[in-house]
N, C-alpha and C positions, 0 to 999 in steps of 0.2 A: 630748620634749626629753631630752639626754642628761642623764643627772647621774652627779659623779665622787666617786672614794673615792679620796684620799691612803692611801699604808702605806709604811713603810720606816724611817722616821725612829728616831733613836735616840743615846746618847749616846757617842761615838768619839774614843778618841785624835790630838791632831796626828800627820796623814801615815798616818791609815787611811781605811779605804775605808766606801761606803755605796752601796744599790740603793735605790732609791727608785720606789714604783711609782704607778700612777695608774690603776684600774680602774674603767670605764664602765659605765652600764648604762641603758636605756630611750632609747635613741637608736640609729641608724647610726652607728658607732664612726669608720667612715671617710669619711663625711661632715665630720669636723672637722678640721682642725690644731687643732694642743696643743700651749699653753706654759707652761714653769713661771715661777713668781715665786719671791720672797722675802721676807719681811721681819721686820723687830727691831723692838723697841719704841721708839718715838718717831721713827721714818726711815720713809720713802716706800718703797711694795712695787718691788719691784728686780726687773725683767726677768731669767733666769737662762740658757734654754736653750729653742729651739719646733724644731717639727717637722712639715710638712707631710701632708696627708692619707692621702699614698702612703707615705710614711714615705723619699722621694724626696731629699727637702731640708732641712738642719738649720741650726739659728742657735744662736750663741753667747754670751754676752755674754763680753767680755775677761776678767771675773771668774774665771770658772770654763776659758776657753777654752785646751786643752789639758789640762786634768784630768778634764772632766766627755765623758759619751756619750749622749744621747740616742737612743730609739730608741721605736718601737711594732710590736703585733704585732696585727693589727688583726682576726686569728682569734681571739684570744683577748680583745677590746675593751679593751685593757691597752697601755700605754706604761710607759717606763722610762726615770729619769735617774740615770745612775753616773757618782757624786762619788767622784776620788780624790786621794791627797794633799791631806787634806782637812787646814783651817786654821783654830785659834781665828775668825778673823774670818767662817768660812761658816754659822757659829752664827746660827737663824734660822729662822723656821715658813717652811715650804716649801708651797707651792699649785700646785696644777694646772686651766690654764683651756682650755675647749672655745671654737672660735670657729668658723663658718660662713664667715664674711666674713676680710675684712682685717685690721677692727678690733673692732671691736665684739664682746666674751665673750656667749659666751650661756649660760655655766655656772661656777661654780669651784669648788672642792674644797673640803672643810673645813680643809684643814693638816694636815701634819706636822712636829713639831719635828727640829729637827736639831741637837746641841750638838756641839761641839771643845774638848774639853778640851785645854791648856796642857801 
């Protein structure tokens, strides 16, 4: 079974940038799509950005869409989501989850914090 490691996170002025990375290990890397989440304390983990197996087809959510890029490099068992013009409100541990299927995760990251400072 895969398992991930978040890195990237960090604390960023409004309208700077961030790379955010998601490195695999003990699984077929390309075996999964990979989606990130989000979330803040007391609100529901927030759908952010996924990206299919091939690294073929990417989702968005409205949130992030036109600022953010996902991507993976599947030689390297690593994906990448780059947040930019980044905004007080994107403040928020960040996760990365493995899924087989449609639905169903079969893995998720530990977190990365991501702050925006005002």
């Amino acid at each position: 079974q895969v398992q991930l490691v978040e890195s990237g996170g960090g604390l960023v002025q409004a309208g700077g940038s961030l790379e955010l990375s998601c490195a695999a290990s003990g699984g077929t890397f390309s075996n999964y799509a990979i989606d990130w989440f989000r979330q803040t304390p007391g609100k529901e983990r927030e759908f952010v950005a996924g990206i299919s197996r091939s690294g073929g087809s990417t989702y968005y959510a409205d949130s992030v869409k036109g600022r953010s890029t996902i991507s993976r490099d599947n030689a390297k068992n690593t994906m990448y989501l780059q947040l930019n013009s980044l905004k007080p409100e994107d403040t928020a541990v960040y996760y990365c989850a493995a899924r087989r299927g449609a639905e169903e995760y079969d893995c998720w990251g530990q977190g990365t914090q991501v702050t925006v400072s005002s």
